[in-house]
C-alpha positions as CSV (number, residue, x, y, z in Angstrom):
1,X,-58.8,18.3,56.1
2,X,-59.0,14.9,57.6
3,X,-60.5,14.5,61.1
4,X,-57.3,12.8,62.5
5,X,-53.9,13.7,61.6
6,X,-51.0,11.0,61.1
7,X,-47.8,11.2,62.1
8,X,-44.9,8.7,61.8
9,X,-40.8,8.5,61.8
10,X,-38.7,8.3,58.6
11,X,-37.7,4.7,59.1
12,X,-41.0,3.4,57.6
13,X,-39.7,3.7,53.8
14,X,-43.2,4.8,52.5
15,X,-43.3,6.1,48.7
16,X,-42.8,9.7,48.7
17,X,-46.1,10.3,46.8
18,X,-48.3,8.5,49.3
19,X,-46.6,11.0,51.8
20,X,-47.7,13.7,50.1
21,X,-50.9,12.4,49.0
22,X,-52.1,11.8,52.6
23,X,-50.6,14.8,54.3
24,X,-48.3,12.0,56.3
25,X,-46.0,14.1,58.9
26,X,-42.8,12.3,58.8
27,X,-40.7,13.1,61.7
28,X,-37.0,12.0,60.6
29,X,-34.0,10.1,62.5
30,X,-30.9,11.1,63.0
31,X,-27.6,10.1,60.8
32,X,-24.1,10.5,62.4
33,X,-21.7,10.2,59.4
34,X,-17.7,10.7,60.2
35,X,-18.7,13.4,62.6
36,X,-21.7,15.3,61.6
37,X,-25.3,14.9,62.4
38,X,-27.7,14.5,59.0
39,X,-31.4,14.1,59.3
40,X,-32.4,11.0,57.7
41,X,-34.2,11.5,54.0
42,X,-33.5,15.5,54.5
43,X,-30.1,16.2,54.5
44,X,-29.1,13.3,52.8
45,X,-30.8,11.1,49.8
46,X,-29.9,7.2,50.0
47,X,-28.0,7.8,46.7
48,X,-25.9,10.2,48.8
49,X,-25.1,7.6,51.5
50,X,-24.5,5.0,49.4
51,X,-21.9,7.1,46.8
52,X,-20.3,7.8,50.3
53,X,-20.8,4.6,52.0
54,X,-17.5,2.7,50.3
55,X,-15.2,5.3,51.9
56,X,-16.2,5.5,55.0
57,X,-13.8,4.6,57.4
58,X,-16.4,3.7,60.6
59,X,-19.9,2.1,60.3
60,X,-22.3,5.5,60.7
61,X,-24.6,5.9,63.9
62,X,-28.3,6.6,64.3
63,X,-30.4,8.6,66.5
64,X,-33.8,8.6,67.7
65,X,-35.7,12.1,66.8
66,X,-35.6,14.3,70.2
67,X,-39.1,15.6,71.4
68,X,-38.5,18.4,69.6
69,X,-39.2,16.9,66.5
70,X,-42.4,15.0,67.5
71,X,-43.5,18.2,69.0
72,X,-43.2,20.6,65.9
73,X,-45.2,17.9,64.2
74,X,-47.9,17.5,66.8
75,X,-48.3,21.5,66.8
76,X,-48.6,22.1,63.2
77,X,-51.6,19.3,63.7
78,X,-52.9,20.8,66.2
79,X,-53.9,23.7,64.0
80,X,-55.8,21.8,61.9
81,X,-57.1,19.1,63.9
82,X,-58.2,17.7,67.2
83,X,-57.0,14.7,67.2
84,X,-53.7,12.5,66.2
85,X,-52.3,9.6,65.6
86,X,-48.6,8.8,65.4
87,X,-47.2,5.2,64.7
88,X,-43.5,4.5,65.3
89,X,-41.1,2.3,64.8
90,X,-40.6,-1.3,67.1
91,X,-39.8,-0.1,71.0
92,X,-37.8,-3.5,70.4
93,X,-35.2,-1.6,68.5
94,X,-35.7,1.5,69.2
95,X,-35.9,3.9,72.4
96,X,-38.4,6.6,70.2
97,X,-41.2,6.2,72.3
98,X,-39.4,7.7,74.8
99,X,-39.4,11.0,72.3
100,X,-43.0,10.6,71.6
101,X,-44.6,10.2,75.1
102,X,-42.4,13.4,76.4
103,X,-43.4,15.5,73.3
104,X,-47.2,14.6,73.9
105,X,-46.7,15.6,77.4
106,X,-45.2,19.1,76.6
107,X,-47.7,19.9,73.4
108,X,-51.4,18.6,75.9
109,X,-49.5,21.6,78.0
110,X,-50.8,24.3,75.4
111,X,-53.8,22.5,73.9
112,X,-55.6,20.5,76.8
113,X,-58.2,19.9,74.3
114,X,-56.2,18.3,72.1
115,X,-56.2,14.2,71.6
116,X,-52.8,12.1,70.8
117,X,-52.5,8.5,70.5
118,X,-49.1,6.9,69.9
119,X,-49.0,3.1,69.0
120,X,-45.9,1.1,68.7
121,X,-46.3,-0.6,65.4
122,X,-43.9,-3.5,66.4
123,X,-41.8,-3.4,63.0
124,X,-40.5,-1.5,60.4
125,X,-40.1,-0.2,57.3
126,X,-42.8,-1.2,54.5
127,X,-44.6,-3.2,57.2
128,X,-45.0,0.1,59.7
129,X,-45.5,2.1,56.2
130,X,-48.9,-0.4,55.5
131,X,-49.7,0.3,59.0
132,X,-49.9,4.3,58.4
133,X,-51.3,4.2,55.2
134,X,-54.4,2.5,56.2
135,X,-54.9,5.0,59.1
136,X,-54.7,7.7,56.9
137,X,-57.0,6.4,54.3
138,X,-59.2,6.1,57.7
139,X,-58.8,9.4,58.3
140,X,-59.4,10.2,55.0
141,X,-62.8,8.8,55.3
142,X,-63.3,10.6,58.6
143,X,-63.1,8.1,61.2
144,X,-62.3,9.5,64.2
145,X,-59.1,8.5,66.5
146,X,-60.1,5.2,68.0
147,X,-61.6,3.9,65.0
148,X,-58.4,4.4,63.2
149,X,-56.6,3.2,66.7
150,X,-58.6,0.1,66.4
151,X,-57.8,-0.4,63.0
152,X,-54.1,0.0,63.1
153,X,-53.8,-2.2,66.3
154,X,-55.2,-4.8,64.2
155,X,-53.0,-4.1,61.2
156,X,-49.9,-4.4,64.0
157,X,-50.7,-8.3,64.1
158,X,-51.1,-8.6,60.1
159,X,-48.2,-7.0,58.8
160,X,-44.6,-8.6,57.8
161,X,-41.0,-7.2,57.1
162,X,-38.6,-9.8,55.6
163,X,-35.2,-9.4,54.0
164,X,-32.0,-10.7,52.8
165,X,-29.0,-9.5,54.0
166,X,-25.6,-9.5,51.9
167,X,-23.9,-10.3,55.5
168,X,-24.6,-9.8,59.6
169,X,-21.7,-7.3,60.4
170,X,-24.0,-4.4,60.6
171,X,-26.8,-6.0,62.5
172,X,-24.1,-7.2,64.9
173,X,-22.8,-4.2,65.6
174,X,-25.2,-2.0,65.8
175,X,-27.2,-4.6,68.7
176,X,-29.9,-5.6,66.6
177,X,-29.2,-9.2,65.6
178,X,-31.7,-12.1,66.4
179,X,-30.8,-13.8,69.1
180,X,-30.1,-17.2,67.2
181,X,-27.6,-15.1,64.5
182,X,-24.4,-16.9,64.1
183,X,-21.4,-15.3,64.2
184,X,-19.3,-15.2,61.4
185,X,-19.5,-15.0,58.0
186,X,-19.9,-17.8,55.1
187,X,-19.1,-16.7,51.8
188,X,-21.6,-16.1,49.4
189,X,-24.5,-16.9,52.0
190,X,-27.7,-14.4,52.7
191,X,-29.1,-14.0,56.1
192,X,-32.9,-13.7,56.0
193,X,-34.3,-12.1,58.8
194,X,-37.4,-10.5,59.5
195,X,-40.7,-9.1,61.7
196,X,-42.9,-12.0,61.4
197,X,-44.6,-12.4,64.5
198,X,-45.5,-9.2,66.0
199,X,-42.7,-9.9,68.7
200,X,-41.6,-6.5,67.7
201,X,-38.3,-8.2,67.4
202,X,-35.9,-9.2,64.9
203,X,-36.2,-13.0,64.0
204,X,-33.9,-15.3,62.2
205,X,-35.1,-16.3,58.9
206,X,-32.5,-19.0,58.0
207,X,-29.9,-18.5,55.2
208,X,-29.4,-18.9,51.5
209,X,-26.6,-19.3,48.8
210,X,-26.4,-16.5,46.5
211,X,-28.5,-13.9,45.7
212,X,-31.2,-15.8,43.4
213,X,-31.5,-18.1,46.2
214,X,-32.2,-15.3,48.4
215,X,-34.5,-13.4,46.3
216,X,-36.8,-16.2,45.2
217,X,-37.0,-17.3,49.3
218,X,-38.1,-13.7,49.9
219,X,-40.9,-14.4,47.5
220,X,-41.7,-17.8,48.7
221,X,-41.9,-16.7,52.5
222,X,-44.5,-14.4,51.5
223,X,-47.0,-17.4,51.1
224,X,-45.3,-19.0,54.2
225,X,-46.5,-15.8,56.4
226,X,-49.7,-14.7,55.2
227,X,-53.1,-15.5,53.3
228,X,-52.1,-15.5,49.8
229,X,-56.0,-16.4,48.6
230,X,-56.5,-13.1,49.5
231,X,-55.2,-10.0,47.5
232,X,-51.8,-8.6,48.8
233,X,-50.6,-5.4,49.4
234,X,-46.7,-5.4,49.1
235,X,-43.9,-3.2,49.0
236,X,-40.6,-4.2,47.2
237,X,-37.2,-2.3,48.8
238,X,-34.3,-2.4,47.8
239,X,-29.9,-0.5,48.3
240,X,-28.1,-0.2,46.5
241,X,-29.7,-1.6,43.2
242,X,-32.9,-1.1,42.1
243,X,-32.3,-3.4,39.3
244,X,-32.7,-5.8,42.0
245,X,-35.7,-4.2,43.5
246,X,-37.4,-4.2,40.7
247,X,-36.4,-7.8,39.4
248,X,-38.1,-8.8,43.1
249,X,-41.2,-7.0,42.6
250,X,-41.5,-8.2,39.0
251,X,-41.0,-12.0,41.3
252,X,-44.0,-11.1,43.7
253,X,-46.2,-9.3,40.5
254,X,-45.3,-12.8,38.3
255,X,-46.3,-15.4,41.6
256,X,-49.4,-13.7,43.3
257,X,-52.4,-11.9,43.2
258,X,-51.6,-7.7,44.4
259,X,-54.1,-5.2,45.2
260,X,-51.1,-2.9,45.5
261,X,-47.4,-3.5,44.9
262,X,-44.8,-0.5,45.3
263,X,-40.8,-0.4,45.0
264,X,-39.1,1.9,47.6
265,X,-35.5,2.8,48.0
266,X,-34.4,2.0,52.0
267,X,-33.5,5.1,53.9
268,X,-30.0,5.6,55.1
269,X,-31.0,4.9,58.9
270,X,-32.3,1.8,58.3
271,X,-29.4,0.5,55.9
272,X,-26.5,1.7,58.3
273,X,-28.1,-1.4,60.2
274,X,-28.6,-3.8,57.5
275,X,-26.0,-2.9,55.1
276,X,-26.3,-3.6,51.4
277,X,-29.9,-5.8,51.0
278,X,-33.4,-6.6,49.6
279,X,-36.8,-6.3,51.7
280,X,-40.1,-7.2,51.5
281,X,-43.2,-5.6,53.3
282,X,-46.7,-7.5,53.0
283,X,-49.7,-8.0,54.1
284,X,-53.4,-9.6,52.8
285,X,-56.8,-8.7,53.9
């Protein structure tokens, strides 16, 4: 058993077998679809949204796991451990920390001797996922908490999330739009937007025409954002096809050099904000 436990929230799209692998805790959003309340990646499967999402007659809410959730998590850990770590999601879109500071509280109640750090990863998705897959590799070579603390604040500055959007609607509506998003729609033109800068915000990418215009941009920002001389560690995510996802990762195999290049499937929280799209997650070290 690792030294320091890890614990994160569902939006960060990791590969289910480097979940299990690591003994990741997971601790899932909430999904409010035409009236009823699904936990993100357990009561529903992105296959499952998407067969539904045509029909659906309102854009679906999200919500931020409760204490309660963070807390179960922290308690099972603190069986097993003395110390943990849990990384969420950007406090730039997302109120969790809220959830995680008043779980910490009530679980230090019943084990004083117990040691939680929480860090706000500033992004999302693949990016956060890179973030808590090299603190649990720490932690699988036993380094204590603020080794690993150390570690993944640095990673927080590394990492990148970019993706092409089929349109803004959803980002729009659901407040999470760069600032510099125009308003309205131009047919056949992909948003990019991304977190590029550690703002812990969403940034405006620019545009393209066309999917293929769009994917091949993805790949090119990569080189744009980061230290391609160095060997990358990238995740390729994909909607509602992953013949696309996998045509993009074969893009980013075919142009550079990968330590470690994964295809994930986005979970239904994070594409009731996006909406139909492609995603990259990188980093080089």
């Amino acid at each position: 058993m690792a030294r320091v436990g890890i614990v994160t929230d569902s939006t960060c799209c990791m590969p289910p077998e480097l979940i299990e692998e690591y003994g990741i805790r997971l601790v899932p959003y909430h999904l409010m679809l035409e009236g009823k309340d699904y936990l993100d990646r357990i009561d529903i499967t992105p296959d499952e949204f998407w067969a539904r999402f045509p029909g659906l007659k309102e854009i679906p809410t999200t919500g931020i796991p409760g204490p309660g959730l963070f807390a179960a998590a922290f308690t099972e850990l603190a069986g097993t451990t003395g110390e943990i770590l849990c990384v969420t999601v950007s406090s730039g879109v997302s109120a969790v920390a809220r959830s995680v500071e008043e779980a910490k509280s009530e679980v230090l109640k019943t084990n004083p001797g117990l040691k939680i750090e929480h860090v706000d990863s500033k992004t999302s998705v693949g990016a956060m996922a890179f973030i808590v897959l090299e603190a649990a590799r720490a932690a699988k070579e036993d380094k204590d908490l603020q080794e690993i603390t150390a570690l993944v604040n640095d990673m927080v500055a590394r990492v990148r999330w970019i993706c092409a959007l089929d349109t803004l609607e959803y980002l729009i509506k659901g407040g999470r739009a760069p600032k510099t998003a125009i308003i309205g729609e131009i047919l056949g033109v992909k948003p990019l937007i991304g977190f590029v800068n550690a703002s812990g915000v969403v940034e405006s990418l620019g545009r393209e025409r066309g999917k293929q215009k769009a994917m091949a941009r993805l790949v090119s920002l990569v080189s744009e954002l980061t230290d391609t001389d160095k060997p990358l560690h990238v995740m390729a995510h994909y909607t509602t096809s992953r013949e696309d996802g996998e045509r993009l990762k074969d893009m980013v195999a075919s142009r550079y050099r990968c330590a470690e290049l994964y295809l994930t499937d986005l979970t239904p929280v994070i594409t009731t904000h996006t909406g139909p799209s492609l995603a990259l997650s990188f980093y080089s070290k």
